[in-house]
C-alpha positions as CSV (number, residue, x, y, z in Angstrom):
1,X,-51.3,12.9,-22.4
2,X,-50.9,13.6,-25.9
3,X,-52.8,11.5,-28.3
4,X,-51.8,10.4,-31.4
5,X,-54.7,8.7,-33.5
6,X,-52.6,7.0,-36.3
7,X,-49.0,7.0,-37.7
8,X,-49.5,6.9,-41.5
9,X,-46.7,6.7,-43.7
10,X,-45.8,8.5,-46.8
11,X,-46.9,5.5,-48.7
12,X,-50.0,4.0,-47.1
13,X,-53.0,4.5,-49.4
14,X,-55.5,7.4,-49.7
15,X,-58.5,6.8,-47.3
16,X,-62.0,7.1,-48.9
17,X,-64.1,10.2,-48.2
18,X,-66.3,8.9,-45.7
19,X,-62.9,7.0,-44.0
20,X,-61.7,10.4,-43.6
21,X,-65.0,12.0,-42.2
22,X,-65.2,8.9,-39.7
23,X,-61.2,10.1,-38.6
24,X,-62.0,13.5,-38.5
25,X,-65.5,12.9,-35.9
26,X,-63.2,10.7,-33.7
27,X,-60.8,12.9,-33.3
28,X,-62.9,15.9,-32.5
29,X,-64.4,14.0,-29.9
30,X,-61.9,12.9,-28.4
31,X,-59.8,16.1,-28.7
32,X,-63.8,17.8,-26.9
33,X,-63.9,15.0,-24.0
34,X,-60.6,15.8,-23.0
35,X,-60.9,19.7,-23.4
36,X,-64.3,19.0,-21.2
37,X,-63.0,16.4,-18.4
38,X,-60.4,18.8,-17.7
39,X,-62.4,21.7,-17.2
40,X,-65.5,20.4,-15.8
41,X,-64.0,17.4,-14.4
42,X,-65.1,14.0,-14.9
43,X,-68.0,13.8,-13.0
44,X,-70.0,17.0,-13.9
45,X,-68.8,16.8,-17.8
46,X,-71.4,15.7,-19.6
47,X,-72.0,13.8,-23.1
48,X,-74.3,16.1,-24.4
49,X,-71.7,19.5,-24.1
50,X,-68.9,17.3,-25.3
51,X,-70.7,16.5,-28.5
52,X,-71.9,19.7,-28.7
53,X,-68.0,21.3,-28.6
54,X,-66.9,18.1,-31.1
55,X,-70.1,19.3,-33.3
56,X,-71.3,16.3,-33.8
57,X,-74.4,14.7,-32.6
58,X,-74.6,12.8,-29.3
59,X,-75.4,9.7,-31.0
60,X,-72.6,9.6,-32.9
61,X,-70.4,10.2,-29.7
62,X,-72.1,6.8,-28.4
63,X,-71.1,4.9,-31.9
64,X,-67.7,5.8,-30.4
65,X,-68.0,5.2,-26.6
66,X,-70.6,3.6,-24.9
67,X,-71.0,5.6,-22.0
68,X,-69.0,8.9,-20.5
69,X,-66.2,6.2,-19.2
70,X,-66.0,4.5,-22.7
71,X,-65.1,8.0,-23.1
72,X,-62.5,8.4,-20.8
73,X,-61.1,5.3,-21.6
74,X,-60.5,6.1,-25.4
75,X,-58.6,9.2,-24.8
76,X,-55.9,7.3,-22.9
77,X,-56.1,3.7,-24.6
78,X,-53.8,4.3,-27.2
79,X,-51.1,6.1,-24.8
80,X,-51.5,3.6,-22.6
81,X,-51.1,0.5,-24.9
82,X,-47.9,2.7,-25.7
83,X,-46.9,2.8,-22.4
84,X,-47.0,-1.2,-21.8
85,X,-45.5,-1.9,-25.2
86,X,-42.3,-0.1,-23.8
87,X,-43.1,-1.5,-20.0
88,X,-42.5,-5.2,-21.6
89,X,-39.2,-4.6,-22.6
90,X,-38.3,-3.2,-19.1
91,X,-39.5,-6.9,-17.7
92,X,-37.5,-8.5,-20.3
93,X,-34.0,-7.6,-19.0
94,X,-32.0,-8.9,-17.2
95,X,-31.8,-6.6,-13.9
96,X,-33.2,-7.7,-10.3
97,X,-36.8,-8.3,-10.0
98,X,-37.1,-5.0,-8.0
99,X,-35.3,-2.9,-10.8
100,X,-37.7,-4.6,-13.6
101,X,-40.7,-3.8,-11.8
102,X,-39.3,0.0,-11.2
103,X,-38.6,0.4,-14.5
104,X,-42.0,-1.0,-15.1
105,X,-44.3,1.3,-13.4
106,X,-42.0,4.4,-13.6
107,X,-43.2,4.8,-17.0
108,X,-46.6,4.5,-15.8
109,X,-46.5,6.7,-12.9
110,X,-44.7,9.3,-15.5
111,X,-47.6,8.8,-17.9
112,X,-50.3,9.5,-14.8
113,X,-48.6,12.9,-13.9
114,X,-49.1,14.3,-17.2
115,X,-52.3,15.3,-16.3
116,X,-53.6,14.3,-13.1
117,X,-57.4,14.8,-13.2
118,X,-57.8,12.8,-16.4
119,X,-55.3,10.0,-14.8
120,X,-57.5,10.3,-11.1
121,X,-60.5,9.8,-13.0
122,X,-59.4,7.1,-15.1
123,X,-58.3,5.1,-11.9
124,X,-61.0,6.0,-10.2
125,X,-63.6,4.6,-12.8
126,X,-61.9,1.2,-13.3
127,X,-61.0,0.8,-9.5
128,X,-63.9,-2.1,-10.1
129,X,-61.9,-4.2,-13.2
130,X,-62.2,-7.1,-10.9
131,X,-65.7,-7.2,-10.7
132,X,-67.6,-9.9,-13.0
133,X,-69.9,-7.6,-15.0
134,X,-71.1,-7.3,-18.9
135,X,-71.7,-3.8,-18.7
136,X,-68.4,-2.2,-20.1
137,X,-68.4,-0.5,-23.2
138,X,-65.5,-1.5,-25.9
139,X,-63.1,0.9,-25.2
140,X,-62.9,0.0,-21.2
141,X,-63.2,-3.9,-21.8
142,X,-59.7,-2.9,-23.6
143,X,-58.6,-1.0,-20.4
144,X,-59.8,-4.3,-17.9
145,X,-58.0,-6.4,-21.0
146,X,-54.4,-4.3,-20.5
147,X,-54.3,-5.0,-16.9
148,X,-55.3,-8.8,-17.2
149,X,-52.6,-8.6,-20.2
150,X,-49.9,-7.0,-17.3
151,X,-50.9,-9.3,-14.7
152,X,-49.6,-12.2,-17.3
153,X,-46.5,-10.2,-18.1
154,X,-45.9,-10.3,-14.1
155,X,-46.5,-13.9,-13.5
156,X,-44.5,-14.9,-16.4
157,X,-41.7,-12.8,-14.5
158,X,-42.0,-14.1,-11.2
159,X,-42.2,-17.7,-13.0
160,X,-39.0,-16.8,-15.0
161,X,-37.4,-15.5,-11.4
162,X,-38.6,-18.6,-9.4
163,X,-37.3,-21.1,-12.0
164,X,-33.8,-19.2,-12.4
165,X,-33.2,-19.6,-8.9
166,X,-33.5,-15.6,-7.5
167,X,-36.7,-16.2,-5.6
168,X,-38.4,-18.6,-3.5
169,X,-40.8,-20.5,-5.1
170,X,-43.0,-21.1,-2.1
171,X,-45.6,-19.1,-3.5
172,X,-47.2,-19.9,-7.3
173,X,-46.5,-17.2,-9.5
174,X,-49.8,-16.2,-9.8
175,X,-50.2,-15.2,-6.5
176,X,-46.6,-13.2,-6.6
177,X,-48.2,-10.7,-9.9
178,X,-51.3,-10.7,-7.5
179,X,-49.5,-8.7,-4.4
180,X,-47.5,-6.7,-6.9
181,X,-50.5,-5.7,-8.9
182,X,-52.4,-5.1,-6.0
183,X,-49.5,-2.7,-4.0
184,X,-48.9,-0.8,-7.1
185,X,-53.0,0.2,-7.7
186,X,-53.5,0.7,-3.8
187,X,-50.4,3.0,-4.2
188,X,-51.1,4.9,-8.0
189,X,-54.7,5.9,-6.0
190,X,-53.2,6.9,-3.0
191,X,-50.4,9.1,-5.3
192,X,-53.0,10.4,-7.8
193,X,-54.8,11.8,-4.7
194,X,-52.3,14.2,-3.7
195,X,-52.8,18.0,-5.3
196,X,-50.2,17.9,-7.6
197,X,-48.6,14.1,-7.4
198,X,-44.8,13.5,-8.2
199,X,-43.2,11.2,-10.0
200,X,-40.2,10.9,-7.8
201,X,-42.7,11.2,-4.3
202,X,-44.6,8.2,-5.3
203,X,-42.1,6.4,-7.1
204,X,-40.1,6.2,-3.8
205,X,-42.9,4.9,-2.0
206,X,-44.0,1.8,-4.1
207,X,-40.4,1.1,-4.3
208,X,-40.0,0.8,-0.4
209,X,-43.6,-1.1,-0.4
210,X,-42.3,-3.4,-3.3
211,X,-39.1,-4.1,-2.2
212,X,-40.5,-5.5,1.7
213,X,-42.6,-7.2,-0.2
214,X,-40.1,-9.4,-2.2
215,X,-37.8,-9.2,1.1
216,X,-40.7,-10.7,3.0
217,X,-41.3,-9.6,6.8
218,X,-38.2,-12.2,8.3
219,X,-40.1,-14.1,10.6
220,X,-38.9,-16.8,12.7
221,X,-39.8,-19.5,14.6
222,X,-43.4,-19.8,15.2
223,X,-44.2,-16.6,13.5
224,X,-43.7,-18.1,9.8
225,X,-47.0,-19.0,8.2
226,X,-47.4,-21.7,5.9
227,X,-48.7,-20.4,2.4
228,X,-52.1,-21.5,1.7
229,X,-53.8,-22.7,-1.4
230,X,-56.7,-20.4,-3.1
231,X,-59.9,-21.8,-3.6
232,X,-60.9,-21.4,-7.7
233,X,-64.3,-20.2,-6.8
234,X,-65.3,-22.7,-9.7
235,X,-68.5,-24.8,-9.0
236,X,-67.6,-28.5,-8.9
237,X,-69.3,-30.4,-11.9
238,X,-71.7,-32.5,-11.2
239,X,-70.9,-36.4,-11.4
């Protein structure tokens, strides 16, 4: 999980002295959490000993990160903003839905195995991003953000799919990103659980799960259920 804090060019102007000193803190922190999550692990790494190794006071670490997951969650952001930038193009070719989606998550599942605790941790602490709560820090409101952004990318594909003809459209598109989204983080928690999880092991795995998924179970006869509609959970307004 390399991190790369900014790409400047030969030409982009000299940052101000305390610009620089505000670089330099982030990236020792970041650079300590890390150092500290992997040898402590998550749970038992504290705040206080990873400001300590960044030298830096803890309250500075909280003008950073919120909370030890705002932590977390800013070590991996930028890799994994990478990660979807290149994961887009994947969904914009012109393969079968099961290949796109492969392509998809490979990259993800590749990024995860870099260094398993931070990636079980990281899983672990947003396993919640569907719950309706205020109390995220900035950093993990732009992990929750990501995955709302790739749940969009997927209905936009299964929209694109259903409308060219190569899938049923049976089922809104919504609810086609929904099952996909919801097999591949059931299956990147199972994975990450393993000792030393495999790219290939896991890969194989959520392909075989995706791909009865878009084949669908066959039934016949009585046994093929009708679709239903999903309640919004909105509250009607009142007339």
């Amino acid at each position: 999980m390399k991190d790369t804090l900014t790409g400047k060019s030969a030409s982009a102007p000299a940052l101000g002295l305390r610009e620089r000193s505000k670089q330099d803190k982030l990236r020792r922190i970041k650079q300590a959490a890390r150092e500290v999550f992997l040898e402590k692990g998550f749970d038992d790494a504290t705040t206080r000993e990873i400001a300590q190794r960044a030298d830096v006071a803890i309250g500075t670490v909280f003008v950073y990160a919120a909370d030890k997951r705002d932590l977390l969650m800013l070590i991996i952001n930028n890799d994994l903003d990478a990660v979807n930038e290149k994961g887009e193009k994947a969904l914009q070719s012109d393969l079968p839905l099961l290949e796109q989606l492969m392509k998809f998550f490979t990259l993800r599942y590749t990024y995860w195995a870099k260094e398993p605790p931070l990636s079980r941790a990281a899983v672990q602490e947003t396993a919640d991003f569907l719950a309706e709560t205020t109390d995220k820090g900035k950093e993990t409101s732009r992990f929750y953000a990501r995955r709302s952004n790739i749940s969009s990318m997927l209905t936009d594909l299964a929209r694109q799919k259903q409308e060219a003809g190569k899938i049923a459209d049976t089922a809104p598109p919504e609810l086609i990103a929904g099952l996909i989204m919801t097999i591949y983080l059931t299956e990147v928690r199972r994975w990450l659980a393993q000792g030393t999880p495999k790219p290939a092991v896991g890969l194989a795995r959520l392909r075989a799960l995706l791909a009865l998924a878009i084949q669908g179970l066959g039934p016949t006869g009585a046994e093929v259920p009708t679709i239903p509609s999903i309640p919004s959970g909105k509250k009607p307004r009142a007339k």
